[in-house]
N, C-alpha and C positions, 0 to 999 in steps of 0.2 A: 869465377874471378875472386881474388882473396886480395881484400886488402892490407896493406902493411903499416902498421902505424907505429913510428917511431917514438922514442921518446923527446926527441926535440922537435917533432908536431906538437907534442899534448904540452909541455911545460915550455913556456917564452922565455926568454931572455929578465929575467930580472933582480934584485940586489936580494941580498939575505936579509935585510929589514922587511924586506916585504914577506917573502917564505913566512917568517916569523910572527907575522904580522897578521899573516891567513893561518895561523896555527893558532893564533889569541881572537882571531875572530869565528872560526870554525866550532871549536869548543864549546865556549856558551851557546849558541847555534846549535849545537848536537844536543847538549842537557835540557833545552828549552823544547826540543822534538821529545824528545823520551819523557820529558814533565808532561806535554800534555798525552803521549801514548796513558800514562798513568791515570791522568785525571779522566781519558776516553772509557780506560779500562773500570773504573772506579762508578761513573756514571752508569755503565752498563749492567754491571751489577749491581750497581744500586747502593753500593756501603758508604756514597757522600754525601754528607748531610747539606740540602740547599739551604740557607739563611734567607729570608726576605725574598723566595722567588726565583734568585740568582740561576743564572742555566750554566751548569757545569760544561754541558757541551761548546756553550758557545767562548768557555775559556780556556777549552779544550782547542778548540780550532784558535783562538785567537793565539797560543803559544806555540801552534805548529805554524802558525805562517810566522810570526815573528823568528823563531826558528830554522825556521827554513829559508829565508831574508837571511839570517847572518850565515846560516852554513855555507849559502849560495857566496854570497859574498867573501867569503873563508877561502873556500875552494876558489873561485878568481882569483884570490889573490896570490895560493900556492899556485897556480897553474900560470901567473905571471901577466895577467889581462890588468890592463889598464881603468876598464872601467869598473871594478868595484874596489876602487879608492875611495873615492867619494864616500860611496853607502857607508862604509866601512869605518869611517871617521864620522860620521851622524851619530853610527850605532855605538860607536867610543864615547861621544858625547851624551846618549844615554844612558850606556852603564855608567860612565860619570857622575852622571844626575841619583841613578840610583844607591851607587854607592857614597855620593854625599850625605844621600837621604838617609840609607840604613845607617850610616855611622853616626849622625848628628842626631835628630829630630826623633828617629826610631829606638836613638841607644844602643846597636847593637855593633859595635866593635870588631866584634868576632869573624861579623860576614863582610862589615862595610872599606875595613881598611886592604885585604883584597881585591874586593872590584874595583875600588877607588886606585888601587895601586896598579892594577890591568888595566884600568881604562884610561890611564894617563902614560903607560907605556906604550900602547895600541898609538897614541895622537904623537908620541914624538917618535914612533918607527916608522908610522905612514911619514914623517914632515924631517926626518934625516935629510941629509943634503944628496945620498944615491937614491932617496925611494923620491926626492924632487925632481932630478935629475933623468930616473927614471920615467915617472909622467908626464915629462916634458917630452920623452921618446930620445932621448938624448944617452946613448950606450957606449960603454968603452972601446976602444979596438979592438978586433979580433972578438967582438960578439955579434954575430949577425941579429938583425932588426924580429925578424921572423913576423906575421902577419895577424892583428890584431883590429878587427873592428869592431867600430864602439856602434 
């Protein structure tokens, strides 16, 4: 038995703010997997220097879940599911947070007006009046609803 899977199974119904939306949150999400593949890879053999004890590994892990929190959440949002809006708008308020930080307090300009200017794009694509519209389940004519549980 083979089954057939369309592409209007796999991708819902939803506005191009959000597509884009899961494109700005996927990203970070992917480099934040592959920072800690590096720092896994680094501990293994041994070439990172611990300060005060610090466990490389356990920053290791702790950037592949985070990581992997926003891919997941990335990937929802291209694939057009309703429930990683939410997450998705948190993790906008945290890069926020960080790139206030690097730009201000840290001095570094170079990284912080970037994130700062992603993570404040990320919060007005999610809060467009189609990606509101969208969450509401509320679709234009001639787009079928297609099937979405949260």
């Amino acid at each position: 038995m083979r089954i057939r899977l369309r592409r209007d199974d796999l991708f819902l119904p939803a506005p191009r703010e959000i597509r884009v939306a899961g494109v700005l949150t996927t990203l970070p999400g992917l480099l934040a997997v592959g920072f800690a593949v590096v720092l896994f890879v680094d501990a293994l053999l041994g070439t990172t220097e611990t300060a005060g004890g610090n466990s490389v590994y356990g920053q290791a892990f702790y950037y592949a879940l985070l990581g992997g929190g926003m891919t997941a959440c990335g990937i929802g949002l291209l694939l057009g599911h309703t429930w990683a809006r939410t997450p998705a708008f948190v993790l906008a308020l945290i890069i926020g947070g960080v790139g206030w930080y690097t730009l201000g307090p840290s001095g570094q300009p170079q990284w912080g007006i970037p994130i700062l200017a992603m993570a404040v794009a990320l919060v007005v694509l999610l809060f467009r009046a189609p990606s509101r519209a969208w969450a509401l389940g509320e679709y234009p004519e001639g787009i079928s609803k297609g099937v979405d549980s949260e």
